[in-house]
Backbone bond lengths (Angstrom), bond angles and torsions (degrees), N, CA, C in turn:
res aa  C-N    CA-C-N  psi(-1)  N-CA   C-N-CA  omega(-1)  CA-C   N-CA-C  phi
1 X - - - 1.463 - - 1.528 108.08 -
2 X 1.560 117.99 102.23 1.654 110.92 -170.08 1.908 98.48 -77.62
3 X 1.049 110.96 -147.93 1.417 135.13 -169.19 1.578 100.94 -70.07
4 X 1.384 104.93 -86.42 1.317 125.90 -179.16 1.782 103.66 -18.70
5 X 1.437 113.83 -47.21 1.418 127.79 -165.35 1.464 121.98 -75.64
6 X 1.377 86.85 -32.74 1.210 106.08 -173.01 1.901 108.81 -84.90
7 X 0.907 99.88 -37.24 1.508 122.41 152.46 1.593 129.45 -34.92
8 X 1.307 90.46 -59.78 1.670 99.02 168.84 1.703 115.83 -90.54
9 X 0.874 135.80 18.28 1.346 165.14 174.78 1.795 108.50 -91.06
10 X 1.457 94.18 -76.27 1.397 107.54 -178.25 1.765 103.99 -40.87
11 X 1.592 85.90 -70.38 1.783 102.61 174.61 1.391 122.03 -13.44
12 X 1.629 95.12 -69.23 1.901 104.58 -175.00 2.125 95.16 -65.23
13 X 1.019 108.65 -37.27 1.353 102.48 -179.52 1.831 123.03 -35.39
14 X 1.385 73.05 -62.84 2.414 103.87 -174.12 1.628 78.28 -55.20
15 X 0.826 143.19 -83.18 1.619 157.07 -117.03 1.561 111.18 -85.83
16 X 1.873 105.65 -11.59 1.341 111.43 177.85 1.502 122.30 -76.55
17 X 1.828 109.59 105.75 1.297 110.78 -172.00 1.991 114.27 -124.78
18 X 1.989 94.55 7.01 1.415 84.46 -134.76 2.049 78.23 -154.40
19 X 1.516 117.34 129.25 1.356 112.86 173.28 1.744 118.88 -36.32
20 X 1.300 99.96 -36.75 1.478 99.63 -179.57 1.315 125.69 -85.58
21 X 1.209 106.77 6.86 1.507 112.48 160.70 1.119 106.91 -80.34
22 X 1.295 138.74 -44.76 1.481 125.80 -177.21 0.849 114.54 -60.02
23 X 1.762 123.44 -63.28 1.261 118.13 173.06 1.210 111.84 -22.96
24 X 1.391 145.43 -70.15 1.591 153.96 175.08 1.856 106.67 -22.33
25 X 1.452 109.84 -54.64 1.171 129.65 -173.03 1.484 108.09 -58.83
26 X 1.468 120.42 -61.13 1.321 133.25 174.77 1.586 106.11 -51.03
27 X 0.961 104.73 -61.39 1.422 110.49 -167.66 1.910 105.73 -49.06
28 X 1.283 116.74 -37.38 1.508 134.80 -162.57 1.515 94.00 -71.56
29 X 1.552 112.58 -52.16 1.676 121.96 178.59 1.209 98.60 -64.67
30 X 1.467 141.61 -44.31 1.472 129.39 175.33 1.445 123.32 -59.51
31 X 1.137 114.72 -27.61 1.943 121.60 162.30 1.694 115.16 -68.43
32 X 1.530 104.38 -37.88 1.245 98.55 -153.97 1.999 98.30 -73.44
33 X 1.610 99.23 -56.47 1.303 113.38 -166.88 1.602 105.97 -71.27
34 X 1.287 129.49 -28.91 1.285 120.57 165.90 1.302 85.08 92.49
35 X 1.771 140.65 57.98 0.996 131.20 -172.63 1.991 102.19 -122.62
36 X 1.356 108.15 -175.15 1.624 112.87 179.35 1.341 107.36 -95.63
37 X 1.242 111.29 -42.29 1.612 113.26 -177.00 1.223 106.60 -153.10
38 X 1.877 109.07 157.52 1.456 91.08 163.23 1.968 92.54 -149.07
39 X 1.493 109.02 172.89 1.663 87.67 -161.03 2.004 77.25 -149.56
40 X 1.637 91.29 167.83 1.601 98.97 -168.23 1.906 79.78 -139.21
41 X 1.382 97.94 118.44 1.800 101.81 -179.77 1.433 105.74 -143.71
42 X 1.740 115.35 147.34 1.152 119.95 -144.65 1.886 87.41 -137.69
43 X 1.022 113.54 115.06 1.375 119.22 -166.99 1.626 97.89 -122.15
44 X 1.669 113.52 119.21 1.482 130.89 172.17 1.799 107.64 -93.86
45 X 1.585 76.06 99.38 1.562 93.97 175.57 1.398 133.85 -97.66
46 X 1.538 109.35 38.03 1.369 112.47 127.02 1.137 130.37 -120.75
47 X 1.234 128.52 46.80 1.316 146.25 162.99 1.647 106.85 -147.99
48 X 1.363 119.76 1.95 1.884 127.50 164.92 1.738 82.79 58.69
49 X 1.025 129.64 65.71 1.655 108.21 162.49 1.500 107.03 -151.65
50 X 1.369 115.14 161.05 1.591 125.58 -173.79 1.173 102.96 -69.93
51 X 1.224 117.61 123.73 1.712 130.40 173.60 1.444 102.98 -99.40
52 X 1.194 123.31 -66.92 1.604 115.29 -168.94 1.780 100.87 -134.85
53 X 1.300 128.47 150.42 0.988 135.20 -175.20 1.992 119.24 -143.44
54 X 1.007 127.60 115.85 2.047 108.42 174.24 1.435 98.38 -144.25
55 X 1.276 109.20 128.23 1.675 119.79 -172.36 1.876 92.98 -116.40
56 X 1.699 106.76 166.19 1.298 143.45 163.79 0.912 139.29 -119.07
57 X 1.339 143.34 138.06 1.403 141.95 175.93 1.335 106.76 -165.16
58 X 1.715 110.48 140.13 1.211 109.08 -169.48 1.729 99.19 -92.79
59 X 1.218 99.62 -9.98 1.955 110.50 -158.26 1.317 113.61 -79.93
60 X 1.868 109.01 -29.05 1.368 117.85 -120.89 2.047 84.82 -116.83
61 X 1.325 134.50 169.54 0.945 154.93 -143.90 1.505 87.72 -132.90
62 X 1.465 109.96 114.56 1.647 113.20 -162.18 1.602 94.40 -59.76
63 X 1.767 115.43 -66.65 1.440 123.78 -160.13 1.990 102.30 -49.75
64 X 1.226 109.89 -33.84 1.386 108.04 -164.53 2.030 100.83 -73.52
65 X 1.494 111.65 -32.27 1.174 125.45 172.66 1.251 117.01 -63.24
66 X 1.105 117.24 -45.26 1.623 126.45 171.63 1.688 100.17 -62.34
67 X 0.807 139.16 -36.79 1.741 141.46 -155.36 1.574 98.14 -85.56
68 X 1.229 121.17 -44.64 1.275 152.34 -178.60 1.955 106.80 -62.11
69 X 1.310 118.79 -63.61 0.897 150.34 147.51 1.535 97.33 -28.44
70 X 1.388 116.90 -79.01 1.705 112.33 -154.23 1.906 108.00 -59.42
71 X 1.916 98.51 -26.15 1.357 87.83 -162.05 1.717 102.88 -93.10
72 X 1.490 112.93 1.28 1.521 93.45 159.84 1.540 108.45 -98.38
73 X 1.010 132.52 5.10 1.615 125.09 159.46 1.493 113.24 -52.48
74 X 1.311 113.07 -39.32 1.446 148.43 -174.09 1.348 98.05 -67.45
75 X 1.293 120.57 -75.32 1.979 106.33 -178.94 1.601 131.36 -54.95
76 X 1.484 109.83 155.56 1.497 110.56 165.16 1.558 106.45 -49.09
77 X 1.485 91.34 141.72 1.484 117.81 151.71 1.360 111.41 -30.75
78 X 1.547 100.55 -63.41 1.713 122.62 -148.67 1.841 85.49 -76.57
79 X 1.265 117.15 -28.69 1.395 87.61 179.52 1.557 145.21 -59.84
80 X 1.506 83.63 -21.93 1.847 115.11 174.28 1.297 109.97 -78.27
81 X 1.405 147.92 82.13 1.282 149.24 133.16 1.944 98.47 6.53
82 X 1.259 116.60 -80.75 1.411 131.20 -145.48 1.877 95.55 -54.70
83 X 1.606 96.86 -69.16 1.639 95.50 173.98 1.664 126.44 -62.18
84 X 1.301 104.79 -10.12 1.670 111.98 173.71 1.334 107.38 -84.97
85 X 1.698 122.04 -29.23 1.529 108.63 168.02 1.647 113.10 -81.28
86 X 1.564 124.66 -14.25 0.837 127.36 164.68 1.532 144.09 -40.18
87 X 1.774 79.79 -51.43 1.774 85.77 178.64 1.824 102.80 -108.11
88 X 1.153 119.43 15.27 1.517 114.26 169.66 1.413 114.14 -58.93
89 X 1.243 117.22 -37.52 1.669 119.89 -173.31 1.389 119.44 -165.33
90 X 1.460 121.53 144.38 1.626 102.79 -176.30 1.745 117.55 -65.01
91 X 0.800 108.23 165.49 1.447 115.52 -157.18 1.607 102.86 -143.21
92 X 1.763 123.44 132.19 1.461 103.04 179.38 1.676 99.89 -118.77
93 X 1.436 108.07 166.56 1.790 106.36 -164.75 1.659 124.57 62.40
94 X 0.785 122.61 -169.78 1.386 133.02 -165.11 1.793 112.57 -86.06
95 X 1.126 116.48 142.12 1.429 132.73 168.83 1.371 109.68 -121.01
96 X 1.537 105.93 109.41 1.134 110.86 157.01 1.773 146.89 -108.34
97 X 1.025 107.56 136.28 1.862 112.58 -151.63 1.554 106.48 -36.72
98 X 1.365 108.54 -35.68 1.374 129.50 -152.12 1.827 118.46 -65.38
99 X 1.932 77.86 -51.86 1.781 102.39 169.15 1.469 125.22 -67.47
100 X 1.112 111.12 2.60 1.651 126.11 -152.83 1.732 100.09 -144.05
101 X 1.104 131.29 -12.77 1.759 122.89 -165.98 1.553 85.55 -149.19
102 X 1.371 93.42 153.45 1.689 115.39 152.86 1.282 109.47 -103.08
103 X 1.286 124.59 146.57 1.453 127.18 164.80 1.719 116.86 -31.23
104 X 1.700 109.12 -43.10 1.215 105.00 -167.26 1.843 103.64 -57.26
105 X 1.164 99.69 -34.35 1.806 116.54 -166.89 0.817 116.32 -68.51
106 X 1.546 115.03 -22.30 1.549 119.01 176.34 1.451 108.76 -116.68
107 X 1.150 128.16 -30.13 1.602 112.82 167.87 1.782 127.17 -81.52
108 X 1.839 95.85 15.26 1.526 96.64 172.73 1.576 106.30 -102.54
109 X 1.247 126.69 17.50 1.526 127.12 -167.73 1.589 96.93 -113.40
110 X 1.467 80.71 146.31 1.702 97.07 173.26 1.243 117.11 -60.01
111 X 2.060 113.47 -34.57 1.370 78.69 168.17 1.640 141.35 -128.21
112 X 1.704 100.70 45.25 1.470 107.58 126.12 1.444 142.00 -60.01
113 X 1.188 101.72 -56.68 1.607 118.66 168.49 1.272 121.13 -48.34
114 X 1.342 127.47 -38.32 1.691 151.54 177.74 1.231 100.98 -79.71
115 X 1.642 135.19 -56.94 1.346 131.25 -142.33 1.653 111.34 -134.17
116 X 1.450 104.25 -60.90 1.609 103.85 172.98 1.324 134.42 -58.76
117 X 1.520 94.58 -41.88 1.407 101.05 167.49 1.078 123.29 -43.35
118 X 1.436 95.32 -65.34 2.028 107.19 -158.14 1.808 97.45 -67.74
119 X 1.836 136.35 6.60 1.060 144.78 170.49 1.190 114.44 -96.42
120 X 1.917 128.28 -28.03 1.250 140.27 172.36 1.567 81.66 93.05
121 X 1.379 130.41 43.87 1.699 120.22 147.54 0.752 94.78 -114.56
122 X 1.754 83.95 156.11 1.624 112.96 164.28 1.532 112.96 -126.86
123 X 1.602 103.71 -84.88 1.906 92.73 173.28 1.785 93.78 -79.18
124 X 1.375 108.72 -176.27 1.283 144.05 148.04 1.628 125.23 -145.35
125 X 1.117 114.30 -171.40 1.449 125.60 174.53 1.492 109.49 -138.56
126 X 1.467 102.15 137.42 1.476 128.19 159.33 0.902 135.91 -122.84
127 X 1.461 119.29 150.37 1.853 120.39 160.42 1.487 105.74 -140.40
128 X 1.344 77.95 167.04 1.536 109.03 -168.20 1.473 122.71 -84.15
129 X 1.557 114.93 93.33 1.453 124.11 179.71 1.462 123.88 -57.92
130 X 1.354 116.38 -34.47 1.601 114.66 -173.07 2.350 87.40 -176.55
131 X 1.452 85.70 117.10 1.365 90.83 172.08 1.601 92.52 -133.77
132 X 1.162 118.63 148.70 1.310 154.03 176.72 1.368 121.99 -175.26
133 X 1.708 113.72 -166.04 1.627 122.71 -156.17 1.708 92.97 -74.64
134 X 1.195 129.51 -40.88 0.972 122.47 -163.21 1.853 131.89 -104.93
135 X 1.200 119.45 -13.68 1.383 155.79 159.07 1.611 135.63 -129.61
136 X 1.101 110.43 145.67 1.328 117.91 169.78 1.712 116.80 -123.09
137 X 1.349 139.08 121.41 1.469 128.67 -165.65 2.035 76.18 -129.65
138 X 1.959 79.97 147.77 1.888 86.58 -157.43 1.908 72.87 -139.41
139 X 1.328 113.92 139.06 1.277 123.54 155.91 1.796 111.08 -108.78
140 X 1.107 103.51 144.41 1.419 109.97 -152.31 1.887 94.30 -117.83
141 X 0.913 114.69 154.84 1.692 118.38 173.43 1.546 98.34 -149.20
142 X 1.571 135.86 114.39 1.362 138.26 -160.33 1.431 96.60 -133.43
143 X 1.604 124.39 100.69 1.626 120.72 -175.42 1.556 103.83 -86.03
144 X 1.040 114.10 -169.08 1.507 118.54 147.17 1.087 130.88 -94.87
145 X 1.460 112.79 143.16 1.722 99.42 167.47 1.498 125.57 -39.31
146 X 1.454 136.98 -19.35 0.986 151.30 135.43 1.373 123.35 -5.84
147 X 1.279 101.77 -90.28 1.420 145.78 179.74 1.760 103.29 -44.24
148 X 1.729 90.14 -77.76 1.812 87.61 164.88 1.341 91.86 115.58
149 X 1.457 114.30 158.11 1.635 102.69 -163.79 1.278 99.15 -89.07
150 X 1.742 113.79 172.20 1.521 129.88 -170.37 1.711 120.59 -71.81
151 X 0.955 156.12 106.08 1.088 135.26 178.10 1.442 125.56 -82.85
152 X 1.433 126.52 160.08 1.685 128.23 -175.04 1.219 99.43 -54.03
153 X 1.485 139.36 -57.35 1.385 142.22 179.16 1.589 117.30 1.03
154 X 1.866 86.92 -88.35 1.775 114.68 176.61 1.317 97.75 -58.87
155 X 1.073 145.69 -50.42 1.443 132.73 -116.19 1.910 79.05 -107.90
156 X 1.510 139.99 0.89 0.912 125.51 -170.37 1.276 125.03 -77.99
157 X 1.705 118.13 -39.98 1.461 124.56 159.02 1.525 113.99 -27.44
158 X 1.414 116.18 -60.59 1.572 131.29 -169.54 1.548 101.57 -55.79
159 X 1.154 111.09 -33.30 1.832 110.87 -152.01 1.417 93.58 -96.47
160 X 1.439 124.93 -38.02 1.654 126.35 175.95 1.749 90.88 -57.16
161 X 1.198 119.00 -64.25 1.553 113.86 -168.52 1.471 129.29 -67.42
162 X 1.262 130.03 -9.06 0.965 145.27 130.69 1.465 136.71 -44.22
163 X 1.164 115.14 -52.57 1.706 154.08 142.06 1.554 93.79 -22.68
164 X 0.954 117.66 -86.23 1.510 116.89 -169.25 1.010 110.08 -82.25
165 X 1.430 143.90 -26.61 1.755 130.27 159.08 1.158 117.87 -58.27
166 X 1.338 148.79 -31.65 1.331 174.18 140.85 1.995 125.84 -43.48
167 X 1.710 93.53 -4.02 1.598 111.72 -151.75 1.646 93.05 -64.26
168 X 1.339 157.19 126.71 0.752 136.52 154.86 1.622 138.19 -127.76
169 X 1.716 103.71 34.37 1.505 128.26 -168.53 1.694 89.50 -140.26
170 X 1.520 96.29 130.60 1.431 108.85 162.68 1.357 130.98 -147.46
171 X 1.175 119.92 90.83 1.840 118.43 173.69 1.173 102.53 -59.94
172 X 1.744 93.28 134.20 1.699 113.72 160.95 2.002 105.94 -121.79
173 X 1.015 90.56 154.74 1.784 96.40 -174.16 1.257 90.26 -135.62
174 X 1.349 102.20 113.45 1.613 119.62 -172.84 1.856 100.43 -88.16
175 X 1.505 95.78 -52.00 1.658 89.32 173.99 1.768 99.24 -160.39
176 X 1.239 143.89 -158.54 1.525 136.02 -173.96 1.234 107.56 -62.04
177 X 1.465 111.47 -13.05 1.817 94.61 -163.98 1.179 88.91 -145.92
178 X 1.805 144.43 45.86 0.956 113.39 154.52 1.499 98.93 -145.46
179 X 1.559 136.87 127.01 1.434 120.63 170.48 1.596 111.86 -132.55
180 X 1.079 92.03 168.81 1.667 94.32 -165.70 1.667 98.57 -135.70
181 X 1.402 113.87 111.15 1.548 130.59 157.46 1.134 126.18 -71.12
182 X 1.211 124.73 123.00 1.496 138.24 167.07 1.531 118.42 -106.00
183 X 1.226 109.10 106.34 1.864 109.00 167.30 1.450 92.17 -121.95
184 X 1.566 103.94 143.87 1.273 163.27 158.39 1.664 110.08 -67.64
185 X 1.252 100.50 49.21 1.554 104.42 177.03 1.193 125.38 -25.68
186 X 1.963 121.41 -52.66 1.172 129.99 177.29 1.688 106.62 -127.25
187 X 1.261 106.54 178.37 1.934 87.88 176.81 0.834 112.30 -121.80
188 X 1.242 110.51 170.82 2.027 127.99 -120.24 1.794 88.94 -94.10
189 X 1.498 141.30 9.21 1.150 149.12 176.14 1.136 132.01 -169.76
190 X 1.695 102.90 19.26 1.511 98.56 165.19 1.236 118.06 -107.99
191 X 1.345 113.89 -3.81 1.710 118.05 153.05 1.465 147.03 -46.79
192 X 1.812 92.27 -3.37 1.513 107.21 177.32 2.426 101.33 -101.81
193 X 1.401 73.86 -31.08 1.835 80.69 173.50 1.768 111.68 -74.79
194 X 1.113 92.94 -69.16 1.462 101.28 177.91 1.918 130.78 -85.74
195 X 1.002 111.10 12.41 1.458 120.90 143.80 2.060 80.73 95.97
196 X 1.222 129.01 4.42 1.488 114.57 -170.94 1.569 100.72 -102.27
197 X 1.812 97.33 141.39 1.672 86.57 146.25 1.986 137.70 -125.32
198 X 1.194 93.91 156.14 1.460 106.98 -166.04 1.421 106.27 -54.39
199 X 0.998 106.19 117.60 1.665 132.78 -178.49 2.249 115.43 -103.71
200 X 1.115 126.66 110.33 1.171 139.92 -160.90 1.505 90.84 -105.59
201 X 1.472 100.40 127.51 2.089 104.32 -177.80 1.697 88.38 -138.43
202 X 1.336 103.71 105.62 1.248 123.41 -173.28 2.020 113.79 -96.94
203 X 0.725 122.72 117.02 1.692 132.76 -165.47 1.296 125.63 -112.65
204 X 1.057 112.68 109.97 1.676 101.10 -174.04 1.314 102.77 -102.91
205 X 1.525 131.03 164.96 1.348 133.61 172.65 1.449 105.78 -157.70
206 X 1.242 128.08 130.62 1.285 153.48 100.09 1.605 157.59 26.74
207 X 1.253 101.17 42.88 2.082 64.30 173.92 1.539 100.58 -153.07
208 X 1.351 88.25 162.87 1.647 103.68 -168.06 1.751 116.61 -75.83
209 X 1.122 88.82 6.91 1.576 77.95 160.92 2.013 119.93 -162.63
210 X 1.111 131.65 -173.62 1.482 116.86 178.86 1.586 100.82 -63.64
211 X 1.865 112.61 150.32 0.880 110.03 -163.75 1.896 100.23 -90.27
212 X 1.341 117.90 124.82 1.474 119.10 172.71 1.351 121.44 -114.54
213 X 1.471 93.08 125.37 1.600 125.93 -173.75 1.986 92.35 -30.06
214 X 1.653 111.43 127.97 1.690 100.94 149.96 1.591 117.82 -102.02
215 X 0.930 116.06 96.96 1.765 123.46 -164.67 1.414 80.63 -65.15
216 X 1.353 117.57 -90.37 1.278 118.98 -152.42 1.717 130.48 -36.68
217 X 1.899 107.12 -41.13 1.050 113.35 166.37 1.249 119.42 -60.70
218 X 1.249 122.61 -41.98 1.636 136.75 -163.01 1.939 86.49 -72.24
219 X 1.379 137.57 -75.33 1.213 132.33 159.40 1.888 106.81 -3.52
220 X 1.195 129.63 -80.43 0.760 137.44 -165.86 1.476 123.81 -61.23
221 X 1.938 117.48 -42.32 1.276 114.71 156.98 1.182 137.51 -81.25
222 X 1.582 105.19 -6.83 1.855 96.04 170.66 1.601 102.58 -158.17
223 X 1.464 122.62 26.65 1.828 117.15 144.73 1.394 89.51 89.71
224 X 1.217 139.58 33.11 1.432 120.58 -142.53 2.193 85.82 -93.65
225 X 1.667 113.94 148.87 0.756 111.65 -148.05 2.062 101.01 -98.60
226 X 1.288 154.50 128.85 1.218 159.21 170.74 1.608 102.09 17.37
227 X 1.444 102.26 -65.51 1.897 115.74 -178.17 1.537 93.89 -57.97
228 X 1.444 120.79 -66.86 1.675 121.67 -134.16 1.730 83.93 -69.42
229 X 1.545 127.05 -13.67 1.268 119.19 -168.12 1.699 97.46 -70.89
230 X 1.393 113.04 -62.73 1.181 128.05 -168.55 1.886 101.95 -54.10
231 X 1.265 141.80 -38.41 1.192 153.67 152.62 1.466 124.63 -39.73
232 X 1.393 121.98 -35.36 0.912 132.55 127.79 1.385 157.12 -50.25
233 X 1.008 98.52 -29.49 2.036 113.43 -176.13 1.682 92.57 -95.77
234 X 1.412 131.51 -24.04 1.399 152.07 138.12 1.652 125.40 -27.26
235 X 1.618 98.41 -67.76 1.404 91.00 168.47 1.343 129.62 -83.37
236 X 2.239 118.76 -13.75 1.323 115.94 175.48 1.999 89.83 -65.78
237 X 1.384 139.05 -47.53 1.105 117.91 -158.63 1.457 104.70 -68.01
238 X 1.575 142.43 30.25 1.316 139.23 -175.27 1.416 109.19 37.24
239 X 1.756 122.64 55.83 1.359 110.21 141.31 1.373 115.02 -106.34
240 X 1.292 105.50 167.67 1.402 103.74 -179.26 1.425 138.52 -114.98
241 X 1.399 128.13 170.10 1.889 100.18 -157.70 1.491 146.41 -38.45
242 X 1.895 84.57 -20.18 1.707 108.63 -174.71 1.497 95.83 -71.11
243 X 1.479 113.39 -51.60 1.578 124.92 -163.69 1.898 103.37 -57.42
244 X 1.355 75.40 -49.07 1.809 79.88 -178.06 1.858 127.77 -45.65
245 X 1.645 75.75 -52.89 2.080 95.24 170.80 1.364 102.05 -57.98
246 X 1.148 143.08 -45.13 1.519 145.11 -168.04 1.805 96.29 -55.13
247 X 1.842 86.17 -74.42 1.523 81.78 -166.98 1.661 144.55 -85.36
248 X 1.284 97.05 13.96 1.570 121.50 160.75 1.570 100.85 -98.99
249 X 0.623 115.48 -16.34 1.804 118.60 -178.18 1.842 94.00 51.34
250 X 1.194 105.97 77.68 1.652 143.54 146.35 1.256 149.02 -102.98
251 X 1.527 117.40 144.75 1.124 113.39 -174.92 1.637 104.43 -47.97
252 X 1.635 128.01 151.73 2.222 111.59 141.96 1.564 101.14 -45.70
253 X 1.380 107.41 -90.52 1.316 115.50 176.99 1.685 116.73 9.30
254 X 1.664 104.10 -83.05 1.541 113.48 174.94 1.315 117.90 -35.21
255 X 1.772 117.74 -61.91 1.269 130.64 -175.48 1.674 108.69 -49.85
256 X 1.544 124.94 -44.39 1.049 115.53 167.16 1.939 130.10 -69.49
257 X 1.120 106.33 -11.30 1.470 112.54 -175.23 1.227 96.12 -85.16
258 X 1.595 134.56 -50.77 1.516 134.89 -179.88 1.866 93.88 -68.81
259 X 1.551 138.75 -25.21 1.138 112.59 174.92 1.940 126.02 -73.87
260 X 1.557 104.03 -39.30 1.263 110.33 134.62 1.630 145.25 -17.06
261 X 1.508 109.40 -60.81 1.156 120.19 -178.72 1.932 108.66 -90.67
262 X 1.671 117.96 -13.67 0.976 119.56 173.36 1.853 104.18 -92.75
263 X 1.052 132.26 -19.37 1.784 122.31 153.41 0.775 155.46 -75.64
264 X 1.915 93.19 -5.40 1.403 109.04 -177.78 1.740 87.82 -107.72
265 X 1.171 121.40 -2.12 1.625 111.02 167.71 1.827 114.86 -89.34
266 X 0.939 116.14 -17.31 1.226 143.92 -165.79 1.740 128.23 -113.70
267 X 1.618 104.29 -2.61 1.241 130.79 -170.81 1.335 103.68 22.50
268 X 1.298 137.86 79.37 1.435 155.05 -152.71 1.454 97.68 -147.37
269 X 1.187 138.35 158.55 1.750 136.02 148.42 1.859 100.24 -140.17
270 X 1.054 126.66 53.25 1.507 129.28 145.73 1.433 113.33 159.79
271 X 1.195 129.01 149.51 1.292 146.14 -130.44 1.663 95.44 -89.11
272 X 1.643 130.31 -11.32 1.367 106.62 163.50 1.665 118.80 -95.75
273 X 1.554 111.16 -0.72 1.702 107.51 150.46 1.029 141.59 -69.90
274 X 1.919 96.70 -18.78 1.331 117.59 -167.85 2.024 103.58 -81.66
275 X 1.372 84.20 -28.55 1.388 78.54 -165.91 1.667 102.31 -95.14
276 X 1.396 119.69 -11.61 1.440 113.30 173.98 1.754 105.24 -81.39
277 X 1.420 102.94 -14.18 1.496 86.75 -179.34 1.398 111.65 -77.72
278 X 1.821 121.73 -22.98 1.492 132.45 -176.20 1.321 91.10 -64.23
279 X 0.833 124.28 -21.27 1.947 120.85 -155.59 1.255 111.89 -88.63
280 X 1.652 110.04 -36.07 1.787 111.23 166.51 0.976 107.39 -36.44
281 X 1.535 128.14 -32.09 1.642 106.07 -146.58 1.500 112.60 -128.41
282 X 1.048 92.55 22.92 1.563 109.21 174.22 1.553 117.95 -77.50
């Protein structure tokens, strides 16, 4: 995806106010990636059920898609492996079906058998648009066996731009001892699609002196591993994942798998809890 592409991407992004913008959007990812389908679904997770759903295909026979469509509205959640690992926990970058399922695991579910099939899918890939307490919104990319599954590579342009349309945590460092967090509870325009509105939880914090890393304690309350230490003493100084990869000279990728594996030690899900929880104990 060069510049230019990436460009018109962004574009339809800023400009999304209205169901038929996505459609537009989907349809654009269906040219680019050379894929079978791709779908934008909004799952209310405290009640685990499909709230809003709109798929694409350039291949596919709208009415037969819609039919297709209605009868996985119709199945359990729990029957889907892919969307059940989906909404278990936030997740950053791409999930793909492939790395995570065997064929047997996925061609014994109803809804392969019900839905993918009769589409010619099998794996796909997702990420995670906006996860919090109260929703999960999942963009979906479904190739053909054909086609062949997506790799992190290509799919990275999309996921940086997403990434930052979607941004919704921000450290500010006013001066050594004073910072102020901003999360983006809901996002700032999907409240006209999905019926929510964007809520701003603004945080100030405190302290009387520079903030210093507790290795040893932090060791002791949650196992934290040599890297996730150094990743840490990283995010109390408010840099951020890009900054981090630079200056450990790391994969992104990596930095996010140890951020992952450092929230689920820490029962945290984004990097300004993570860092207000370092801050108790200062």
């Amino acid at each position: 995806m060069n510049l230019i592409e990436q460009g018109a991407v962004r574009g339809v992004l800023d400009k999304i106010q209205h169901i038929d913008d996505w459609v537009k959007f989907l349809e654009y990812l269906n040219h680019h990636f050379n894929i079978q389908l791709s779908q934008l679904l909004a799952v209310d997770l405290e009640v685990q059920a499909l709230s809003f759903s709109i798929h694409h295909s350039l291949n596919i026979d709208a009415d037969h898609l819609n039919q297709v469509a209605l009868t996985n509205i119709r199945l359990e959640i729990d029957d889907d492996p892919r969307l059940k690992k989906s909404l278990s926990a936030p997740f950053q970058g791409w999930m793909h079906d492939s790395q995570h399922f065997t064929e047997q695991e996925i061609n014994q579910t109803q809804v392969y058998q019900q839905v993918l099939q009769p589409l010619n899918i099998q794996f796909g890939s997702a990420i995670q648009l906006v996860y919090d307490q109260k929703i999960c919104v999942i963009l979906a990319l479904l190739p053909s066996p054909d086609r062949g599954v997506l790799s992190d590579a290509e799919l990275q342009p999309l996921y940086d731009m997403t990434l930052s349309y979607a941004q919704r945590t921000k450290i500010m460092i006013f001066d050594h001892d004073l910072f102020l967090t901003l999360d983006l509870l809901l996002p700032e325009k999907a409240h006209k699609i999905f019926g929510l509105r964007p809520v701003v939880l603004a945080t100030f914090s405190g302290i009387k002196q520079k903030a210093k890393y507790q290795r040893e304690l932090y060791t002791q309350l949650f196992m934290f591993t040599p890297v996730e230490h150094k990743i840490c003493e990283q995010l109390l100084n408010a840099s951020s994942p890009k900054e981090i990869s630079q200056t450990l000279d790391i994969k992104p990728d990596t930095v996010r798998k140890h951020l992952q594996s450092i929230f689920t030690k820490t029962r945290t899900h984004r990097q300004s809890e993570l860092v207000q929880l370092f801050m108790k104990f200062l």
